[in-house]
N, C-alpha and C positions, 0 to 999 in steps of 0.2 A: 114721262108717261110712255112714250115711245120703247123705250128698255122694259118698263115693267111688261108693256102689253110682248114685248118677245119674248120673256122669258116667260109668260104665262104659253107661250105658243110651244116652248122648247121642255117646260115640265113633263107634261104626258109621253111624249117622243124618249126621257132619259127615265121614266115610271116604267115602259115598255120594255126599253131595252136592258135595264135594271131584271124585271120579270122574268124575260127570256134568259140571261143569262145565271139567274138563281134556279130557273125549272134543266138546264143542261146542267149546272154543279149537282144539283138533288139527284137527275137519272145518275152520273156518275157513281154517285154515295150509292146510287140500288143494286147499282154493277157490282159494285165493290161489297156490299153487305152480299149479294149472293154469291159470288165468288167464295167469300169464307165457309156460307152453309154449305157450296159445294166441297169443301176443302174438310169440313168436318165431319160430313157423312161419306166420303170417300179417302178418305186418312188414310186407312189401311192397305189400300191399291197405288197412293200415290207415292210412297216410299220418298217422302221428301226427310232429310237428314239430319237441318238444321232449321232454327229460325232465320239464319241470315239464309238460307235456299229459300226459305218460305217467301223473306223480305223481297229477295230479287225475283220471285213467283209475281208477284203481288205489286209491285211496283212496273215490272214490263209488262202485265195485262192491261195499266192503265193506258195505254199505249191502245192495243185492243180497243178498251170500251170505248174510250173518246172517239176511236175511228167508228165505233156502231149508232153511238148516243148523236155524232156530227149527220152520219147518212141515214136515220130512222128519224130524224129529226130536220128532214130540209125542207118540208111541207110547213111544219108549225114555225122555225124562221122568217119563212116568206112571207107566211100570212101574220106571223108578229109586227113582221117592219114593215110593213106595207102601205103605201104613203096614200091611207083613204082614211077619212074623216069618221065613217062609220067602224074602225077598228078597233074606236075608244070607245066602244058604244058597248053596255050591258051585254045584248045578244052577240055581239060578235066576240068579245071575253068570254062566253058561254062559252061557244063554240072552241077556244084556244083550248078552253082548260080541260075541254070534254077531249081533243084532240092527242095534247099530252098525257093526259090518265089513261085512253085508253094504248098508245104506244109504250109507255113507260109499264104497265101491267102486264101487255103482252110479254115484254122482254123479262119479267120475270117468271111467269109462267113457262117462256120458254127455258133461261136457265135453270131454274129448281127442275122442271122437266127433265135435263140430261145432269142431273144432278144423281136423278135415279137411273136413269137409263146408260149413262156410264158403266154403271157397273156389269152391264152385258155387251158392252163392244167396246172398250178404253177408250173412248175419242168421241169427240163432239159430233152432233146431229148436224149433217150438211144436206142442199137441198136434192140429194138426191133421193132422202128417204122419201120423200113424197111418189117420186116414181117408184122406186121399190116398192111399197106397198099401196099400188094403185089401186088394184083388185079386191082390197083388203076392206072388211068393211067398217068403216069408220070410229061406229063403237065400241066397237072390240078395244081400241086405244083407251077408250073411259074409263074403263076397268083400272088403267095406272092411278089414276087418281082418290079408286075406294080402296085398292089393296096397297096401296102404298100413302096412305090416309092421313098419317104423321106429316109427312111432307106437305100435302095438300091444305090440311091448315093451316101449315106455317107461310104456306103464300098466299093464301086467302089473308090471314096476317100481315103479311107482308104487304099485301094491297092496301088494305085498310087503311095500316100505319101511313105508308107514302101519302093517299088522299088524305090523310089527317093533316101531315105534315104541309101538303101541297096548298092546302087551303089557308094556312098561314102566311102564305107569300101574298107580299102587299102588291094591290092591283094600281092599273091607272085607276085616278078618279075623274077625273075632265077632259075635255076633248080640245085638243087647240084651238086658241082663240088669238085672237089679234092679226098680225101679221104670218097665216099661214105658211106662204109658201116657203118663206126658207125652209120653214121646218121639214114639211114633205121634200124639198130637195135633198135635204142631208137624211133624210130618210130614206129616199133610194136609193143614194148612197150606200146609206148603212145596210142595206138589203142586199144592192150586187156585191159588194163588200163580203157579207156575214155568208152568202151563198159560195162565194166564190172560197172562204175562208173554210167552210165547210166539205167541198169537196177536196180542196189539197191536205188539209185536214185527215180527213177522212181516209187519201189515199196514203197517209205515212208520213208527211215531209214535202218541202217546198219548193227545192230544185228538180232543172231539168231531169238529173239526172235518177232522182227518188223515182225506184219504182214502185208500187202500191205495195202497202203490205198485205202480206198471204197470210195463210194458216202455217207455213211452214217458216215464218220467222220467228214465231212464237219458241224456237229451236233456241233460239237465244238467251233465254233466261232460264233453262233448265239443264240437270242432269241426266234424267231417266225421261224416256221418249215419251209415257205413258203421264208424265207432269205437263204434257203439252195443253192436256184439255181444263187444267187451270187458268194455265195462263189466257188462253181463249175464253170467250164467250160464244153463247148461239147465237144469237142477231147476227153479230160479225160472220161464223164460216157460213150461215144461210145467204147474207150478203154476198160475198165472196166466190157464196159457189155458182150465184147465176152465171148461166155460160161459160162458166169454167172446163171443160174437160177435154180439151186437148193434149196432146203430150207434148215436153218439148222437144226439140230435134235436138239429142244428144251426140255430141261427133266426138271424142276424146283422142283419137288416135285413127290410123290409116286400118284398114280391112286387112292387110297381112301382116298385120301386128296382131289387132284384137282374136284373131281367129286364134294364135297361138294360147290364148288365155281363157276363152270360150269360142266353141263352134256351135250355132243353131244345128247346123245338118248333121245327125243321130243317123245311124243304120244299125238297127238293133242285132242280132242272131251271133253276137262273140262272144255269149256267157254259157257259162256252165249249163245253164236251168234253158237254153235257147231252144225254142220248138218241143220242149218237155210237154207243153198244156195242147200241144195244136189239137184240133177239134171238140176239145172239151167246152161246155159251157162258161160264162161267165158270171158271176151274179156280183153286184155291188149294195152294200148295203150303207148308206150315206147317214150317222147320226146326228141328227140336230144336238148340237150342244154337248159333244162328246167328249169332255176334258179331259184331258189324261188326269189329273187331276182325281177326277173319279173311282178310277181304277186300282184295287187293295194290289194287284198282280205287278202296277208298274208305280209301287211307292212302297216297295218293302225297306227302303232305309226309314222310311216313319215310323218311329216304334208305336206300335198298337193300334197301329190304321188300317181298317181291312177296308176301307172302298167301298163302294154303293152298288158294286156290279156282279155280282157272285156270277151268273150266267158268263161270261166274258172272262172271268177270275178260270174256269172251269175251260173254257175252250181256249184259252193260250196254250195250255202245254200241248197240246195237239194242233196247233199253227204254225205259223212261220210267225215272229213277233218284231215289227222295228220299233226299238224302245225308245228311238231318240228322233221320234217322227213328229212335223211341224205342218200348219194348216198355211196357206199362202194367202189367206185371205182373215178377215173379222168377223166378216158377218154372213148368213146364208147364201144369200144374190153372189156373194164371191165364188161360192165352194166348188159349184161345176163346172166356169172354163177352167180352172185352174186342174181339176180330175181330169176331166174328159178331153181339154187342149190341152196344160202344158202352161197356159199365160193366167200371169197376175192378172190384176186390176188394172187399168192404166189412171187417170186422174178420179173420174168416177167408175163404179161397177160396170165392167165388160158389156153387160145388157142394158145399162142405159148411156153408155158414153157415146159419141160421134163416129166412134170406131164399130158398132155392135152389127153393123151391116157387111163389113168384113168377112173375106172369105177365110175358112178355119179350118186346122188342122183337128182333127177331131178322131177320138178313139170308135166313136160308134158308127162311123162314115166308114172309117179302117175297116174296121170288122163286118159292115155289113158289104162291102168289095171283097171280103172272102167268102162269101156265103151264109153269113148268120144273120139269124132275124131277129131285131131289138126293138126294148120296150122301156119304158118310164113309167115306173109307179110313186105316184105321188098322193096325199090322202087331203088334202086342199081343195079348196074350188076352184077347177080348172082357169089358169089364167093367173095364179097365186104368184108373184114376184117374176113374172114372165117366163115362170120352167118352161110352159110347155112351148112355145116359140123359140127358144133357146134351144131344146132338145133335140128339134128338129130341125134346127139352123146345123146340129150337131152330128144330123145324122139318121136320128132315130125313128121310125116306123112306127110304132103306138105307142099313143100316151093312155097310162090309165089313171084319171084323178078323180075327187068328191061325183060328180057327174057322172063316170063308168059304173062306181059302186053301188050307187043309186039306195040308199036306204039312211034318209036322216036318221035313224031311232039310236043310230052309232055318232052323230054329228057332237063333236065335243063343246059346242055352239060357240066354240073362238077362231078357231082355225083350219079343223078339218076333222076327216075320223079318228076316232082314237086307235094309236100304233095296234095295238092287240088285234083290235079287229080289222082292221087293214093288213097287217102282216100277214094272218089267213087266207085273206082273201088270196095276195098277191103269190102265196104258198099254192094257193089252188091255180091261178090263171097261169102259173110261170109251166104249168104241166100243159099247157093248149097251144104252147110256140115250137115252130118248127125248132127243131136242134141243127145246129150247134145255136145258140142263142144267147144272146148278152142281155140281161137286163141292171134295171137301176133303180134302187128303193130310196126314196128320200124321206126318212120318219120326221115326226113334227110335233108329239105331245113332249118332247122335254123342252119347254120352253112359257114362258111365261102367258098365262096367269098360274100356271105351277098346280095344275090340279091332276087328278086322278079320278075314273070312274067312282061313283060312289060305293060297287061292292069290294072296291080297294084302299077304301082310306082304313089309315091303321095300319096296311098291311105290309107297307115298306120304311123305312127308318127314315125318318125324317129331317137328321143329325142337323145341322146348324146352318143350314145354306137353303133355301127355297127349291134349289136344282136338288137337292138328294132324292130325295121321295117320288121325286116323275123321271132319272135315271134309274132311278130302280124299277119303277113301272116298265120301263122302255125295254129295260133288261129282262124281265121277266118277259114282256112280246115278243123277244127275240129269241129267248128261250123255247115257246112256245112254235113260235115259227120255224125252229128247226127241228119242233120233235115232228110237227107236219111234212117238211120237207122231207125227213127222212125214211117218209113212209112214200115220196115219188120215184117213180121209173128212171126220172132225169137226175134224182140226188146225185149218187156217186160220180156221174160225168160232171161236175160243176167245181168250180174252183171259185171260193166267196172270199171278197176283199169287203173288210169293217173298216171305217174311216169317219173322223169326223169331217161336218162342216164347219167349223168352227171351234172356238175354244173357248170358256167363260172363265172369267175371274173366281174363283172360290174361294176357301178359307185359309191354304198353306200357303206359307211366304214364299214360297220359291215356284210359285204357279204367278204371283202381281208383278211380276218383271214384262221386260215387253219382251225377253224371250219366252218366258213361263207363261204369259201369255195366249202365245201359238201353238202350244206344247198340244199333241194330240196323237192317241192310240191308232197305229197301221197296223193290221194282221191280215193275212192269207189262211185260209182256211181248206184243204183239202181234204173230204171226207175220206179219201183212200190213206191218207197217212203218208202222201209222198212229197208233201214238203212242211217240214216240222225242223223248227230253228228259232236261233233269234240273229238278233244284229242289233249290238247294245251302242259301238262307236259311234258309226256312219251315219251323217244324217240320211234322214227321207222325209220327203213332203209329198202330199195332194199333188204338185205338177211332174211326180214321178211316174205315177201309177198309168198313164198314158202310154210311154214306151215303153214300161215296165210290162205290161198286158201283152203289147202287140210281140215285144221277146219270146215271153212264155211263149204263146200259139204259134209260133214258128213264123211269124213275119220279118224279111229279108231288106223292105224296100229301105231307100232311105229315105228320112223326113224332116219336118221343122218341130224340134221339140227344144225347150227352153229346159231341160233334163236330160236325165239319163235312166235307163234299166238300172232298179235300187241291183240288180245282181252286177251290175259292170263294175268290177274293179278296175280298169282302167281311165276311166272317165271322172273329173274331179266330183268331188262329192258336195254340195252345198245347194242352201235353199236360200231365196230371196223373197221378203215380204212389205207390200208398199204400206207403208203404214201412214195413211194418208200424205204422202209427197216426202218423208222421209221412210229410204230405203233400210232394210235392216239385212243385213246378208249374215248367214251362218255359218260356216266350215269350220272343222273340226271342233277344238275347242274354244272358237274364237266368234266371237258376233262383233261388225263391224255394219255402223251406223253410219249414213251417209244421205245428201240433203239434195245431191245432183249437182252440188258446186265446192262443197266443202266435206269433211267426214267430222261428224258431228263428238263419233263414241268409239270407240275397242276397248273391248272386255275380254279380259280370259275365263272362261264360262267354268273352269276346271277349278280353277283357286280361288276363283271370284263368281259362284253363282248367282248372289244378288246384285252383280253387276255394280258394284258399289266405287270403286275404281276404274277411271277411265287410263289409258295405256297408251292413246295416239301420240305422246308426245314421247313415248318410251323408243329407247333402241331395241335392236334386237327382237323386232315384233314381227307377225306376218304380216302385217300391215300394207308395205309394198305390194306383192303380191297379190292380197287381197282386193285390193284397192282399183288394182288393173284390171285381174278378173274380173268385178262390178262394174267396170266402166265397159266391158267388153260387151259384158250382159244385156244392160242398159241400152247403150247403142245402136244392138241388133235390133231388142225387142222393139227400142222408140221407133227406127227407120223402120224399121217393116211394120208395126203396126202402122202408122204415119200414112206408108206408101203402100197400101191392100199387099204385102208380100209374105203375108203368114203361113204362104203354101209353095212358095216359090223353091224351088231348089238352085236357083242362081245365087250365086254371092254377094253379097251387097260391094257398091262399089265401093 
């Protein structure tokens, strides 16, 4: 009798942990069932090669999920094994089940969610976006959900199914009876157990020496950088990224080594073009979402591709053109330190990282210590991803945003005024600043919900990409804004740099690389005609145009620039871009992939532009070279961001 009444005591306790561990196998199966939808509504970006790349994709995210399904899940463990009598009880099974439906939903609304939103920044959603679009208002997000509708009911689908499926798992049906308490002992057991199993779990592995896994060992199971956000999940880098963003202190080598292979301290005024611009104006004009891609002028090997930007097709031959220009950053929040300082990302964006208090080298601080007066036009409600605290951390004097312009009747009711009519605007206020004057336009309707004023639908090509038809709007505001321009006092004194903020995914193969990626139109603009060229080799990036600027207008001093004047030929030529904790460095024809402890990739970009063969293990590579350079790079930037020395002109020790 005694045996019978224990094992009546020991049923519900093995009914329990039975439950619990079929609801962690089922979230697993949800991870995995959305990993695929992500895998096949983003096929054509992921450039995966084989089914065995796919298997080995797909097999080390489960690695991943178990690490999100373990830590989203330590709450409903605890309360599973939890050695109280009322556990077994109706409402408390309620409450379990209500618990896991609703974490188990979440995480798939959040994967389907970057399932689509992939396709605008190649990499998973980390907790930083919440601060990037603090300001932003909330509903505006909802909108993903009606225009991208297909998707939305296949996770509403997908909820469903799970609760269908969840409701099939057999429950306890009695509450221990007889001789209690063993059972609650070996159920707290199985509690500090299942928790503790949980978070080692969780963090990767079970010795001392495991350290947690990141988002960047996800590096492991793939070939192309841009297959990382398969292997990942969103629960896991939202996890991951709380309190993350520190850099690490990178030391590779002594200070009179690394210096031979990069120097921060720039002294511009040894090129050709040096003090050529001095007191002429500056204008920048910053495109949201400016793909080279885009442009008919910079894809003339595409046979019968003219491009979405005829305005911009039209004023290249009359620019200076770098063809082989690259964005340092993914998303908008990157694009201005990287312009206006010189510096990447460090773990998260510059403006929300640990580091964003930091004193900075900055082009609009530069230039207003010579005398000019600057300005921020932005067409957002002031406050929009932290510009206008940025701008001014940078330097700048007035900002003018949604709030300056003062007339909803232009509010495009997602994100700010529409470019056309704010490019007037800013056409007219740039004629009210003292000269010599730097300003800075940062446009915002090429970007999604993908619309256009109503007296312009129809009126730009809509070709196969959501982005075509509001780059073309953009382009025509740009258009328009320099037949205004060209009717100001201050035109001819001005020298206009186009750039983007960033780069999107579009429809040519050779833009879904993670260098095609970055790929983004640089032009110099002089209305006088005194600098008209291209530069089709060499690279250039967004952290050029800093001492690139201060060259031109004849500044001598020297500074902290993670670049060089695109005019110096003597200074090596290459761009570095963090692509979330794996670096990606450029020079010449060569991209070299690097993780901060190992080199992940080298590609010959020349013979191999879809980076389809990797070369690190080849002789005769730059490899070496390369390799030092980034470590030098690295170095500088970590120890001096690390130690506030961004403006320092001392040498690091």
């Amino acid at each position: 009798m005694e045996e019978i009444s224990q094992k009546k005591s020991f049923t519900p306790l093995i009914a329990q942990c039975r439950l619990l561990l079929l609801r962690l196998l089922l979230a697993m199966a949800v991870y995995t069932l959305c990993r695929s939808i992500f895998y096949l509504y983003n096929k054509d970006l992921l450039d995966i090669a084989s089914g065995q790349d796919l298997l080995r994709i797909f097999i080390g995210g489960l690695r991943f999920d178990l690490s999100a399904v373990l830590y989203s899940s330590l709450l409903l463990t605890a309360l599973s094994l939890a050695p109280l009598g009322v556990a077994y009880s109706k409402e408390y099974q309620r409450v379990l089940t209500i618990l896991f439906r609703v974490i188990t939903a979440l995480s798939i609304i959040l994967n389907l969610g970057d399932t689509v939103y992939y396709r605008f920044t190649l990499k998973r959603t980390t907790l930083a976006i919440f601060e990037e679009f603090q300001a932003e208002n909330p509903l505006n997000f909802l909108r993903f959900f009606f225009d991208y509708w297909g998707v939305t009911l296949l996770g509403v689908a997908l909820i469903i199914g799970f609760i269908l499926v969840e409701r099939l798992l057999p429950r306890p049906k009695d509450r221990p009876k007889g001789h209690v308490l063993p059972t609650y002992l070996i159920s707290t057991a199985l509690l500090l157990g299942s928790i503790y199993f949980s978070i080692v779990g969780g963090r990767g592995g079970f010795t001392r020496e495991t350290r947690p896994i990141t988002l960047s060992n996800a590096t492991l199971y793939i070939k192309q950088p841009q297959q990382r956000a398969l292997v990942l999940n969103t629960p896991f880098c939202l996890i991951r990224t709380i309190g993350k963003a520190s850099l690490p202190e990178y030391t590779f080598m002594p200070y009179s080594e690394s210096v031979k292979y990069f120097d921060p301290i720039y002294t511009p005024g040894h090129t050709p073009l040096s003090g050529k611009f001095k007191g002429r104006n500056i204008v920048f004009i910053i495109w949201e979402s400016f793909a080279r891609e885009w442009v008919g002028g910079l894809n003339k090997d595409v046979e019968g591709y003219t491009g979405f930007t005829p305005f911009i097709d039209s004023l290249m031959p009359k620019s200076f053109v770098f063809e082989n220009g690259y964005s340092n950053g993914q998303k908008s929040i990157d694009a201005m330190p990287s312009i206006f300082t010189s510096i990447i990302k460090p773990s998260a964006p510059f403006v929300l990282s640990i580091y964003s208090g930091n004193k900075i080298p900055a082009l609009p601080a530069r230039l207003d210590s010579m005398g000019y007066s600057t300005a921020f036009f932005h067409g957002a409600p002031n406050g929009s991803m932290g510009f206008d605290a940025f701008v001014m951390q940078a330097g700048i004097k007035k900002y003018y945003g949604k709030t300056e312009y003062n007339n909803n009747d232009d509010y495009d009711g997602t994100w700010g005024i529409w470019d056309e009519k704010f490019l007037q605007y800013v056409a007219k206020e740039l004629g009210k600043l003292p000269q010599p004057f730097f300003a800075a336009e940062f446009t915002l309707s090429s970007h999604h919900p993908f619309r256009v004023p109503e007296e312009y639908e129809g009126k730009f090509p809509k070709g196969t990409h959501p982005m075509h038809q509001v780059i073309g709007y953009t382009d025509m505001a740009l258009r328009r804004f320099f037949e205004t321009a060209s009717k100001q006092p201050w035109y001819n004194n001005t020298l206009f740099v186009i750039v983007a903020d960033h780069a999107v995914g579009g429809v040519l193969d050779k833009y879904k690389t993670s260098v095609g990626s970055v790929r983004i139109p640089i032009l110099f603009f002089d209305p006088r005609g005194e600098l008209v060229g291209s530069e089709a080799n060499s690279v250039a990036s967004q952290a050029d145009l800093y001492p690139t600027i201060l060259d031109l207008v004849g500044d001598t001093k020297p500074m902290i620039a993670f670049s060089s004047s695109l005019f110096d030929a003597n200074r090596p030529r290459f761009t570095v871009c963090n692509l979330d904790g794996l670096y990606q460095m450029i020079e010449g024809d060569w991209v070299l992939h690097f993780d901060g402890e190992h080199v992940t990739g080298l590609y010959n970009l020349r013979t191999d532009p879809m980076q389809t063969t990797d070369l690190k293990a080849q002789p005769n590579t730059p490899l070496p070279t390369m390799l030092l350079r980034l470590k030098a790079y690295l170095q500088e930037y970590t120890h001096r961001m690390r130690e506030n020395r961004l403006t320092s002109l001392e040498p690091s020790k």
